[in-house]
C-alpha positions in Angstrom: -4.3 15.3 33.5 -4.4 17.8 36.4 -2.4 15.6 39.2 0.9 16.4 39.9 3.5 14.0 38.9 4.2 13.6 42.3 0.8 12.7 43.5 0.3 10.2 40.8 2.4 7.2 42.2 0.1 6.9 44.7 -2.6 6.1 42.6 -4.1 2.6 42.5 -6.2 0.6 40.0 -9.3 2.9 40.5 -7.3 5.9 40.7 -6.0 4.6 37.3 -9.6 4.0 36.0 -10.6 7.5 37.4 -8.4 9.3 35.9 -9.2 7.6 32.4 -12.2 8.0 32.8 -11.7 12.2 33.2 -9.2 12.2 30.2 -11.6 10.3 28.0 -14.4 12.6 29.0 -12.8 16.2 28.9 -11.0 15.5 25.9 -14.3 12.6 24.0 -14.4 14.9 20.9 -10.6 14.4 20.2 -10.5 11.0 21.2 -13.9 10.2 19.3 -12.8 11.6 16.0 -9.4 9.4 16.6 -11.6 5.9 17.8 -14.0 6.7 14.8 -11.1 6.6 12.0 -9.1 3.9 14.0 -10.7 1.8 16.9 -13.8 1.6 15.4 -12.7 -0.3 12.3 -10.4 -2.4 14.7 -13.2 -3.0 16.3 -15.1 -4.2 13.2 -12.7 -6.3 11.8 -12.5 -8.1 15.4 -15.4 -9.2 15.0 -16.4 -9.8 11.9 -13.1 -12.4 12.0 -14.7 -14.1 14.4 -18.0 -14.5 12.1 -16.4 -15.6 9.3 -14.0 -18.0 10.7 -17.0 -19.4 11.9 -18.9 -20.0 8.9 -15.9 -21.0 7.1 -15.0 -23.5 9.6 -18.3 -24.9 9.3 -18.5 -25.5 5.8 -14.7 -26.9 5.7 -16.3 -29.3 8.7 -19.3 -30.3 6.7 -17.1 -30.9 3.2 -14.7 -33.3 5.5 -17.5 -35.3 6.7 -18.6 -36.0 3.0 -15.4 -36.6 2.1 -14.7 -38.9 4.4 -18.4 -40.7 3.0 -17.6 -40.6 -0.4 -15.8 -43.3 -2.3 -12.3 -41.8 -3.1 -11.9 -41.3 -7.0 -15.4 -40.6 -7.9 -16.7 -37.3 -9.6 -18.5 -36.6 -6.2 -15.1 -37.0 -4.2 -13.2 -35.1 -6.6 -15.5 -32.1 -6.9 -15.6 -32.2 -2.9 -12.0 -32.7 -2.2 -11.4 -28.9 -5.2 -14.5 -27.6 -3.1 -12.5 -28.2 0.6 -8.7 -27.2 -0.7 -10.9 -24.0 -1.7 -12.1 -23.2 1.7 -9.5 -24.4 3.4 -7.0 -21.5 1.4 -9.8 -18.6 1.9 -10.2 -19.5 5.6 -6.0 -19.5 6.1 -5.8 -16.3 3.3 -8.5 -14.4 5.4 -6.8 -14.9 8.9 -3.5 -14.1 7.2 -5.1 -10.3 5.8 -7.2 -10.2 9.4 -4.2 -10.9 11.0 -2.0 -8.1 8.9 -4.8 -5.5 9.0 -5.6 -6.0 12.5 -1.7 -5.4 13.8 -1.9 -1.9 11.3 -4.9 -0.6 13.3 -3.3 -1.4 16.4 -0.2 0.0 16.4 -1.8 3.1 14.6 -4.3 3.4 17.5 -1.7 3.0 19.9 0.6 5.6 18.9 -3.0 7.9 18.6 -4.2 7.7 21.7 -0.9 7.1 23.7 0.7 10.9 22.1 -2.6 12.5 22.3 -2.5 11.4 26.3 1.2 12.6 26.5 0.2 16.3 24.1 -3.0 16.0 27.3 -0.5 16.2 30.5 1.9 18.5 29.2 -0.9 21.1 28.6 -0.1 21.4 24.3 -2.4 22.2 21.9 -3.4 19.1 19.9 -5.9 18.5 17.3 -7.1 15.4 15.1 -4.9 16.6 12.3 -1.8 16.9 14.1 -2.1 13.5 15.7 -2.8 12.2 12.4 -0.1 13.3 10.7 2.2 11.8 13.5 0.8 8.1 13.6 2.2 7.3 10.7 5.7 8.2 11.8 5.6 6.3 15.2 3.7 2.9 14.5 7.0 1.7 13.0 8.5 2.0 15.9 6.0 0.4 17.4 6.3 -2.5 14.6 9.7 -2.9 16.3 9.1 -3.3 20.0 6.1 -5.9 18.6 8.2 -7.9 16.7 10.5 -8.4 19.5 8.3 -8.9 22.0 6.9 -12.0 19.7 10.5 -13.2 19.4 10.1 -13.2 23.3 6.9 -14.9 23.5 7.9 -17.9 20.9 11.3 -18.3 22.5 9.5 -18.3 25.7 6.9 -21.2 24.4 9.5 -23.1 23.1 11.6 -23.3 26.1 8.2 -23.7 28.5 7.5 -26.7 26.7 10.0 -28.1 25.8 10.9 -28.4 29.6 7.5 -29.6 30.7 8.0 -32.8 27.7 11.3 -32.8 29.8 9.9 -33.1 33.0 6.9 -35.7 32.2 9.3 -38.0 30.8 11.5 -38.0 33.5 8.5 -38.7 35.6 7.4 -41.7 33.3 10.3 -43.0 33.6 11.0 -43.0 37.1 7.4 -43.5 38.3 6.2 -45.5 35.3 3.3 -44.8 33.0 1.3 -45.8 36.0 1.7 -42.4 37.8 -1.3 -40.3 37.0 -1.2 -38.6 40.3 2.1 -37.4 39.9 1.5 -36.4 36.3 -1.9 -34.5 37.1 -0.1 -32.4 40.3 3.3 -31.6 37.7 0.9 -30.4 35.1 -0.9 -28.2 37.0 2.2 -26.3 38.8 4.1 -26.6 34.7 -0.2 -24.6 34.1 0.1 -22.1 37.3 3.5 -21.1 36.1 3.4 -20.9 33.1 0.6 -18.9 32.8 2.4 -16.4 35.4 4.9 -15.8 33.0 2.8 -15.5 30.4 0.7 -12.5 32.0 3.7 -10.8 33.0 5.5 -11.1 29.6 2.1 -9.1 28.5 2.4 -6.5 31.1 6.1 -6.1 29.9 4.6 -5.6 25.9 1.3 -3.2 26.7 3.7 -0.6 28.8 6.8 -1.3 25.7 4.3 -0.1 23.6 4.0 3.2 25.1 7.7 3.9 26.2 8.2 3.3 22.8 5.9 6.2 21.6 6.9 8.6 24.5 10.9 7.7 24.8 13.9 7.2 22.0 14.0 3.4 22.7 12.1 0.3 21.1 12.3 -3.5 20.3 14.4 -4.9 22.9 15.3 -1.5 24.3 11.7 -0.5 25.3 10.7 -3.7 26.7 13.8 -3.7 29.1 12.8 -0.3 29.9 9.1 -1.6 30.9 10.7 -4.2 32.6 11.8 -1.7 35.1 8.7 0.4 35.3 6.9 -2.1 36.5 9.2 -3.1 39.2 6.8 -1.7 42.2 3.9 -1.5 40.6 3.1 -5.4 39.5 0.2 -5.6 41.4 -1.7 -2.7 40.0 -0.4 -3.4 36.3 -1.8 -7.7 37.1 -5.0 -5.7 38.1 -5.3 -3.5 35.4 -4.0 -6.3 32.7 -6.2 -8.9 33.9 -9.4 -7.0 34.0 -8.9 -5.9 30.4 -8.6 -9.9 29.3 -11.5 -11.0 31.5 -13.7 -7.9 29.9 -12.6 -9.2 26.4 -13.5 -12.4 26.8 -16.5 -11.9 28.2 -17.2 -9.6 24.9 -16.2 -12.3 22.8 -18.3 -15.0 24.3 -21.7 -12.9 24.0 -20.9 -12.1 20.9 -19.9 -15.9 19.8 -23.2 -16.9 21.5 -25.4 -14.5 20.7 -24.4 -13.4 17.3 -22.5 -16.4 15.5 -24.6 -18.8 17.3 -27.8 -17.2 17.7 -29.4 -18.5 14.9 -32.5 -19.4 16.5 -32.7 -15.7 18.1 -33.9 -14.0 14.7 -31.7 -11.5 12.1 -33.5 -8.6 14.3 -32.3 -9.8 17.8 -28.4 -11.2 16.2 -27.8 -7.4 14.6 -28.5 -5.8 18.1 -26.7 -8.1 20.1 -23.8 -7.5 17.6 -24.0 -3.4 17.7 -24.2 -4.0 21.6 -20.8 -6.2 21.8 -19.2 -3.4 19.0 -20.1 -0.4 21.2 -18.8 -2.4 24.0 -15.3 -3.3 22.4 -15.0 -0.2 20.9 -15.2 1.5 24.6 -12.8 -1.0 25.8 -10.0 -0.8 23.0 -10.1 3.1 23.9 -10.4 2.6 27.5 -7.4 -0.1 27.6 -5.3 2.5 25.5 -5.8 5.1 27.8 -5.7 2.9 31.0 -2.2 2.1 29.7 -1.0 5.7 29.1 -1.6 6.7 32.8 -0.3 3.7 34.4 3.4 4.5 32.3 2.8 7.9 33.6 1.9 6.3 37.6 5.0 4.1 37.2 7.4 6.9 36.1 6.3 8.6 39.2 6.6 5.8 41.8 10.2 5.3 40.6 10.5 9.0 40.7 11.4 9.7 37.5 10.6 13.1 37.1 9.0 13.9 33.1 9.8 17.7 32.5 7.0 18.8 30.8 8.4 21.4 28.4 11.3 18.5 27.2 8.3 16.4 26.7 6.3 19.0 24.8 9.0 19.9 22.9 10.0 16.4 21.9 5.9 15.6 20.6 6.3 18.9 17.8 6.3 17.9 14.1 9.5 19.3 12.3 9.0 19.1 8.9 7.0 16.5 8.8 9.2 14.4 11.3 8.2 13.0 14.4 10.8 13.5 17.1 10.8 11.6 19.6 11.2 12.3 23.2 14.7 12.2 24.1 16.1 9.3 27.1 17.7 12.2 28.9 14.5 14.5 28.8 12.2 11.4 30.1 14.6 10.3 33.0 15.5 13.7 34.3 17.3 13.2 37.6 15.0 11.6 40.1 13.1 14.0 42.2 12.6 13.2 45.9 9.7 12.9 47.7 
């Protein structure tokens, strides 16, 4: 990064994209190696789930139909009903390890890129091995801040729901069963806000994830911490969050049309459409991770939070093995004014 600290508050969601974009090019044969060992696979396995669910799901569909054909008892129901138990634990046994191996290679791509981005701005050396021998040491940190902010999210769903039943039955039972109106209109503001809160609960977890990497804090800790970063910048952060999830999506439904239901396009025509939507997630895993990096550093700088450098180099060595990490004190440095 060659802005000033002070100059990078000002920068909006293309200034954000900009300056990924001249991180991920300077510095592609570091960040390659690192997306090759880690994103790629993440990549991979994002996918393929998606494949296999699929064709699980359709066999466990097709062995309930007959089931539900076949007189109960007989040889044919019995060997069915062993056949569907079956697939029904693979499919729950294969989302279980997807699930498992697919947290790992986040949190270790996370803490990658995010202190190869930080070794980046304060001008350190850094190489594949170093980071490599780092990650190791910080994705349990970064296990922490996760597990928390999941705490949030279920506590969150819980209460969410729990006053929307609230809500509709009050409504029944003033307005009677007869009020679809008034039960269409309080579903759709329970929808609007709920799905507000939602967002911002994942703005709050993407930016965690890096304070926890760059600062001394995680779990609850970090996430207050991003909680405060954001104050100011919520508009650029919505921005930057949202088009992330709209350009996943949009991966996933070419690839679920294309690839796991494009049978009738050919094997030639399904692998190519599936390298296509790889490449493409594998460019916006590293993108996102780097989009978030910057944006921690454009926050820091709006609330004028000044980052000293040489704390922050010196907090990023390996000593003995150990990662240290950066200190509260040397990341909120008396506020600088502008």
């Amino acid at each position: 990064m060659d802005r000033e600290q002070e100059e990078m508050q000002f920068l909006g969601l293309f200034g954000i994209y900009k300056e990924a974009y001249k991180i991920m090019y300077s510095w592609r044969r570091l960040l390659g190696q690192i997306s090759l060992v880690l994103i790629l696979p993440l990549s991979v396995i994002f996918l393929v789930h998606m494949e296999v669910s699929e064709v699980l799901s359709s066999r466990i569909h097709h062995n309930t139909i007959v089931l539900e054909d076949t007189r109960a008892g007989s040889p044919t129901y019995n060997k069915v009903s062993d056949v569907l138990s079956s697939e029904l634990a693979t499919l729950w046994l294969f989302r279980v390890a997807y699930f498992i191996i697919f947290l790992i290679l986040s949190l270790l791509s996370t803490s990658a890129v995010v202190y190869t981005i930080a070794c980046i701005y304060t001008g350190r050396e850094v190489d594949f091995k170093k980071v490599m021998s780092v990650v190791p040491k910080v994705w349990k940190r970064l296990m922490a801040t996760f597990l928390c902010s999941n705490l949030f999210f279920f506590v969150y769903n819980f209460l969410a729901f729990f006053i929307f039943a609230i809500v509709i039955i009050f409504v029944i039972y003033i307005l009677g069963f007869g009020s679809t109106k008034a039960f269409i209109a309080i579903s759709i503001v329970f929808w609007i806000l709920y799905l507000v809160g939602f967002v911002y609960m994942n703005i709050v977890w993407q930016l965690a994830s890096v304070v926890t990497v760059l600062e001394d804090t995680f779990g609850f800790g970090a996430m207050n911490k991003s909680k405060a970063l954001i104050r100011g910048k919520m508009g650029v952060a919505t921005l930057v969050f949202l088009k992330l999830i709209i350009s996943l999506a949009t991966i996933q439904g070419l690839f679920w049309k294309l690839v796991v239901h494009g049978v009738s396009l050919g094997i030639v025509s399904r692998v190519g459409y599936g390298v296509l939507c790889l490449l493409l997630l594998f460019i916006l895993f590293l993108f996102g991770l780097v989009v978030q990096t910057v944006l921690y550093f454009v926050c820091k700088s709006y609330h004028h939070e000044n980052i000293d450098k040489s704390a922050l180099s010196d907090h990023l060595e390996v000593y003995l093995g150990e990662y240290v990490p950066l200190k509260a004190k040397d990341v909120q440095l008396e506020q600088y004014h502008v």
